[in-house]
Backbone bond lengths (Angstrom), bond angles and torsions (degrees), N, CA, C in turn:
res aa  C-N    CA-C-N  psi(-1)  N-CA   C-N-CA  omega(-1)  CA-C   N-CA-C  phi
1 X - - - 1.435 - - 1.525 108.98 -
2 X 1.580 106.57 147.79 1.912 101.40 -173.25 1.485 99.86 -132.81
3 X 1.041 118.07 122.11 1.177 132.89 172.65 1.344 130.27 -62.53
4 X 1.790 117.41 106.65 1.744 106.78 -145.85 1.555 83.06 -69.56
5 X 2.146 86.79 -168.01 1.714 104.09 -169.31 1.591 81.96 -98.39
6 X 1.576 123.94 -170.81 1.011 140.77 176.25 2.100 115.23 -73.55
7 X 0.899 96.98 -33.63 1.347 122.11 165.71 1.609 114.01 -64.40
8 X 1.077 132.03 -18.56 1.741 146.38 178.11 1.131 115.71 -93.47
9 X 1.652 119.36 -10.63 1.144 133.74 -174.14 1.475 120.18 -112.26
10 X 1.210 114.38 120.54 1.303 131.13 -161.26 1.586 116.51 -98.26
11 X 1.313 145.04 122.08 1.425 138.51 142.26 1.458 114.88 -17.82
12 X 1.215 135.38 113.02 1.637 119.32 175.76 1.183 105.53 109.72
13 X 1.612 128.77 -34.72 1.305 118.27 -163.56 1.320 123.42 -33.88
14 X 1.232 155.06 128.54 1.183 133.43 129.65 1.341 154.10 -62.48
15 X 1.640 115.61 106.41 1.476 121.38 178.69 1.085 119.46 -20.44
16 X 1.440 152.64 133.27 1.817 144.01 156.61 1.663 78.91 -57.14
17 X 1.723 99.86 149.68 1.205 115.88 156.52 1.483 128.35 -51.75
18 X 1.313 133.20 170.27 1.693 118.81 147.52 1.840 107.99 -160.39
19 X 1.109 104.26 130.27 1.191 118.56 162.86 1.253 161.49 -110.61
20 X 1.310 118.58 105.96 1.544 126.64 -157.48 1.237 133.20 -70.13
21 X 1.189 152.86 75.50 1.158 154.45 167.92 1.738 115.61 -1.15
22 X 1.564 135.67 84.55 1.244 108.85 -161.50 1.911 100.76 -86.05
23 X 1.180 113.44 115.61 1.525 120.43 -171.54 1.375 98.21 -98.60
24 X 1.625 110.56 -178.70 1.387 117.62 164.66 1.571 128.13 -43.19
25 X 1.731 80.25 -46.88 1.907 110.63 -163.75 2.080 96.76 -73.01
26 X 1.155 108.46 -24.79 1.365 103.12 -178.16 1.540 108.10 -98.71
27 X 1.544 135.70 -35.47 1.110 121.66 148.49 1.679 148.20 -48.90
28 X 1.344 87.23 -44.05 1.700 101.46 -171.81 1.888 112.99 -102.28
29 X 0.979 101.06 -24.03 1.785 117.85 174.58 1.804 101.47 -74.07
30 X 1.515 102.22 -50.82 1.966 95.47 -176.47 1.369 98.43 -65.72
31 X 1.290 124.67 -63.34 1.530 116.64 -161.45 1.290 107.58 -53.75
32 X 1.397 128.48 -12.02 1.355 122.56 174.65 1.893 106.64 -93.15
33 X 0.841 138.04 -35.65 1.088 141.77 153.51 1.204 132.69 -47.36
34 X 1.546 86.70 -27.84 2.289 91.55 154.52 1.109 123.07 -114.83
35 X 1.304 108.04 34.63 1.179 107.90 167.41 2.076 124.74 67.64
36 X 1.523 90.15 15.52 1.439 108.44 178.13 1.583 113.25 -102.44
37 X 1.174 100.64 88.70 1.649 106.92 172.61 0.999 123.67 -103.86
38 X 1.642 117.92 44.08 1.490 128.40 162.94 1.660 101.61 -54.96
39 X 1.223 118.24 156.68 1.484 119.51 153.96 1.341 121.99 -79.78
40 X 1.107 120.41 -11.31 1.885 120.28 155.91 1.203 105.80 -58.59
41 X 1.236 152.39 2.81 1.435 134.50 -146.78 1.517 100.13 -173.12
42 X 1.770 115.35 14.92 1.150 115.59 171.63 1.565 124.62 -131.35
43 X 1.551 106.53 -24.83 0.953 144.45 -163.75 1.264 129.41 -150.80
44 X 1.565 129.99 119.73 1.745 134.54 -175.85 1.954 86.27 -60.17
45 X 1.295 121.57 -88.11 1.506 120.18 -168.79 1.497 98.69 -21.92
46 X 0.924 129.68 -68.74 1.698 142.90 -178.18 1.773 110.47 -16.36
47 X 1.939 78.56 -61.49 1.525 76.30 -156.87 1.879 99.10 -92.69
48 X 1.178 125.99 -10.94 1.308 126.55 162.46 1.686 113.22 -52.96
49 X 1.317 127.16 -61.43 0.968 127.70 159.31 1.450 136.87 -23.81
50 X 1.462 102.21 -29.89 1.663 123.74 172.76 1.264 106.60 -117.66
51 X 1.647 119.12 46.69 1.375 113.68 160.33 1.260 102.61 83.59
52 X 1.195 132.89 -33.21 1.782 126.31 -162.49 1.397 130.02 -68.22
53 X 0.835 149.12 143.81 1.683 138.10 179.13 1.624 110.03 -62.40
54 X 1.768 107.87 -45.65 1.910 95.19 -168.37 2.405 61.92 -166.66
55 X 1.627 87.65 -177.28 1.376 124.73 -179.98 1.637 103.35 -59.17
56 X 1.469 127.48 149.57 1.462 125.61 -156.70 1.304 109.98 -159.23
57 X 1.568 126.60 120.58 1.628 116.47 -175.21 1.661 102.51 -62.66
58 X 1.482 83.37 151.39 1.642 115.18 174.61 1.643 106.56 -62.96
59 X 1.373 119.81 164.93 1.635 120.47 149.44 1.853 117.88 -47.30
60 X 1.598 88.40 -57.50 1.945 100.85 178.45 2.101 99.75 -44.03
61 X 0.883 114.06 -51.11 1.488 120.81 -155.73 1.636 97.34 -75.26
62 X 1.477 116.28 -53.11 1.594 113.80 174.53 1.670 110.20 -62.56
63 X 1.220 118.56 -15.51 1.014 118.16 -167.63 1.732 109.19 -82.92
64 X 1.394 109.59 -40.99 1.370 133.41 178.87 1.324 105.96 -66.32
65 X 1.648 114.73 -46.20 1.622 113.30 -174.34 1.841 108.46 -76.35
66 X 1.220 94.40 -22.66 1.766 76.13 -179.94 1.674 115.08 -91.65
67 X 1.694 108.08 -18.16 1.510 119.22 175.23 2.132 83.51 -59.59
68 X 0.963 109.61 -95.65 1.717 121.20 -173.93 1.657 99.19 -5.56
69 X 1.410 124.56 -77.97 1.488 124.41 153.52 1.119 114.21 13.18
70 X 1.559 110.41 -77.26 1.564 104.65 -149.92 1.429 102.37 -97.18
71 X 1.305 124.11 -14.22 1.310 142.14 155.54 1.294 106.16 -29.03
72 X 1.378 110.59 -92.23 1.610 123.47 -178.74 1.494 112.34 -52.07
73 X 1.284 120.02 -2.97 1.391 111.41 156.59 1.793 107.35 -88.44
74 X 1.180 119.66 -73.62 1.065 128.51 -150.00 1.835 101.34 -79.94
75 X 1.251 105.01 16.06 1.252 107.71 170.91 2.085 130.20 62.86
76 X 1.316 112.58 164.38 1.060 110.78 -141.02 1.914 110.46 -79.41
77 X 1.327 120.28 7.87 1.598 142.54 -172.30 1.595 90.31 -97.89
78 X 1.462 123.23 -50.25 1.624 118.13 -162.82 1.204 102.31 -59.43
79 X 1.701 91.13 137.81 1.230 113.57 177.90 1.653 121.56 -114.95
80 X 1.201 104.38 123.61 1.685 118.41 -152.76 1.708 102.22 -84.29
81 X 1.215 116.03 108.58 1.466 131.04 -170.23 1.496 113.94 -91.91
82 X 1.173 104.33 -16.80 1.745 104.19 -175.75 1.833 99.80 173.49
83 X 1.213 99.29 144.61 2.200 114.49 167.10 1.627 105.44 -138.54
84 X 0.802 124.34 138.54 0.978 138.46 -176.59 1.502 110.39 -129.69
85 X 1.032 124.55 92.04 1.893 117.18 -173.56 1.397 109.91 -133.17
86 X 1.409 116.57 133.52 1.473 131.30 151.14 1.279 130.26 -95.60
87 X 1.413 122.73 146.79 1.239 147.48 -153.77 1.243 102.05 -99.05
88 X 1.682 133.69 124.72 1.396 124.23 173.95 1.502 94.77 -123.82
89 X 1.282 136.67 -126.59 1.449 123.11 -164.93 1.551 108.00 -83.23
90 X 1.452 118.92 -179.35 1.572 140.73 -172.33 1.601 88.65 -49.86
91 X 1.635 107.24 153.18 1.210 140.15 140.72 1.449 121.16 -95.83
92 X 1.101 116.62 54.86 1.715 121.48 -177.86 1.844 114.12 -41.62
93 X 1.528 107.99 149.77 1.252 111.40 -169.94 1.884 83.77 -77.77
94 X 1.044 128.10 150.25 1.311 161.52 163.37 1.235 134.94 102.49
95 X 1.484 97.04 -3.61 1.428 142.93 177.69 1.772 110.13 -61.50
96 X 0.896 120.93 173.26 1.475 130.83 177.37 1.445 124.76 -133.80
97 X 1.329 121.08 115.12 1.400 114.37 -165.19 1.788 109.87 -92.25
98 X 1.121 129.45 132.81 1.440 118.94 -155.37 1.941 91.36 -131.22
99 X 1.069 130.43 103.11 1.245 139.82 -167.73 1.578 118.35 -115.77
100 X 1.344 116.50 125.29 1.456 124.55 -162.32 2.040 109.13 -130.48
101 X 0.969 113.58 138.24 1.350 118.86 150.58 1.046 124.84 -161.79
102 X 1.165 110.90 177.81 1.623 141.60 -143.49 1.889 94.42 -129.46
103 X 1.735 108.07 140.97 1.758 104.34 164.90 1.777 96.59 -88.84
104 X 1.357 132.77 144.80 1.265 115.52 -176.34 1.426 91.41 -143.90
105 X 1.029 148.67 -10.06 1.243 149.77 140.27 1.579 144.91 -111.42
106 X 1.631 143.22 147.44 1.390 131.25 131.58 1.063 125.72 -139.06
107 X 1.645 100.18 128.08 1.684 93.19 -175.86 2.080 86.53 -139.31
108 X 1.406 82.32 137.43 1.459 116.67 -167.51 1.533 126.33 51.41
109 X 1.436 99.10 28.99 1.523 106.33 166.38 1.762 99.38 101.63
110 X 1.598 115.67 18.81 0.970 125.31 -175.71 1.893 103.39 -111.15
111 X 1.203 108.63 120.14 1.553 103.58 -175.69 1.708 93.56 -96.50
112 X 1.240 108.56 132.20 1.602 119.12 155.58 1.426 107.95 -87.36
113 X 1.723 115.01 143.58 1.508 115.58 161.11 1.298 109.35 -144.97
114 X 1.386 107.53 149.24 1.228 109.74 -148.88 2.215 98.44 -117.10
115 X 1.444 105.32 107.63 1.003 116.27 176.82 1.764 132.13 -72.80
116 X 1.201 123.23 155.28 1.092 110.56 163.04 1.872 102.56 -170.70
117 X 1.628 104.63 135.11 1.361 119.24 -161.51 1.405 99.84 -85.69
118 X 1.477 123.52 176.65 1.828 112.24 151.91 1.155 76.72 -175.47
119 X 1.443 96.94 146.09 1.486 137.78 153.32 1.302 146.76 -137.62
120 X 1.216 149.88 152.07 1.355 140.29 -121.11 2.159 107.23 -63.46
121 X 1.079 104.46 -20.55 1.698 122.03 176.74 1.426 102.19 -74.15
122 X 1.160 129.25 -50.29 1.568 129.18 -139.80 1.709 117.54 141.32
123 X 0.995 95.52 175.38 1.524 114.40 -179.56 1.660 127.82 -33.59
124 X 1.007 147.46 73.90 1.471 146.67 -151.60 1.234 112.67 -78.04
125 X 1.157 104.13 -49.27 1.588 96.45 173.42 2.000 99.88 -173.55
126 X 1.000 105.39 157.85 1.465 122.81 -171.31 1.387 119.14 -139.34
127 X 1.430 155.53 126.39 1.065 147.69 139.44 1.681 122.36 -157.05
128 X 1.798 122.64 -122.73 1.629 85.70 178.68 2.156 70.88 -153.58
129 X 1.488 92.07 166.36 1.416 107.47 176.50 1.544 107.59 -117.24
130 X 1.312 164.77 76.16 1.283 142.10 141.41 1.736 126.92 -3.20
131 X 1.060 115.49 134.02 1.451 118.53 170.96 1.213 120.21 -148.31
132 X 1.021 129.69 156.76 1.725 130.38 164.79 1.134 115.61 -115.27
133 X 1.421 111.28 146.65 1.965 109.01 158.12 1.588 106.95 -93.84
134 X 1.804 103.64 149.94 1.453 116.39 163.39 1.614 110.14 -25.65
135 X 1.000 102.18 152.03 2.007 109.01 155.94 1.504 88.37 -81.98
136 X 1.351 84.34 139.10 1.326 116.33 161.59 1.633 135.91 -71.10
């Protein structure tokens, strides 16, 4: 993968889509990897017990999958300056996370992009990541 120049980057661009498979290993393995050992996020009994339908990514984990996102677009030099993301309903484990953006800003060599998650319910989460490329 090659990491464009600042100049390759367009207002408007559109992100390629990508979609995540939400499995066991991606529900119950991240929340353990952040150190989130709620039982919503470890266990279906767990999280049934607390009202929940089945096991559900964390903020930390949506937060990571949409940073990765814009990553694998903008390649492996960009440097991630700020994310800002909100949480709208569950990401259930069996579910599919389907993630889109848009470039919608740059100001001072800072690209804004503007995210947004979905899954089979509704809206998962939405907000925007900033990044920069190296000087050249």
């Amino acid at each position: 993968m090659r990491t464009p120049t600042e100049e390759q980057v367009e207002i408007g661009a559109v992100l390629p889509g990508l979609t995540i498979a939400l499995t066991p290993a991606v529900t119950i393995s991240t929340g353990s990897a952040t150190a989130d050992l709620t039982p919503v996020r470890r266990e279906a009994e767990g999280a049934r017990t607390r009202r929940s339908k089945d096991d559900f990514l964390n903020i930390l984990i949506t937060m990571g999958l949409v940073e990765r996102y814009v990553t694998d677009w903008a390649g492996p030099e960009a440097l991630i300056r700020g994310i800002n993301v909100k949480l709208g309903v569950p990401a259930y484990e069996g579910d599919t996370l389907a993630l889109t953006g848009t470039v919608v800003a740059c100001e001072d060599g800072e690209f804004t992009v503007r995210v947004r998650g979905e899954v089979s319910i509704g809206e998962h989460t939405s907000g925007t990541v900033r990044f920069a490329f190296p000087d050249s």
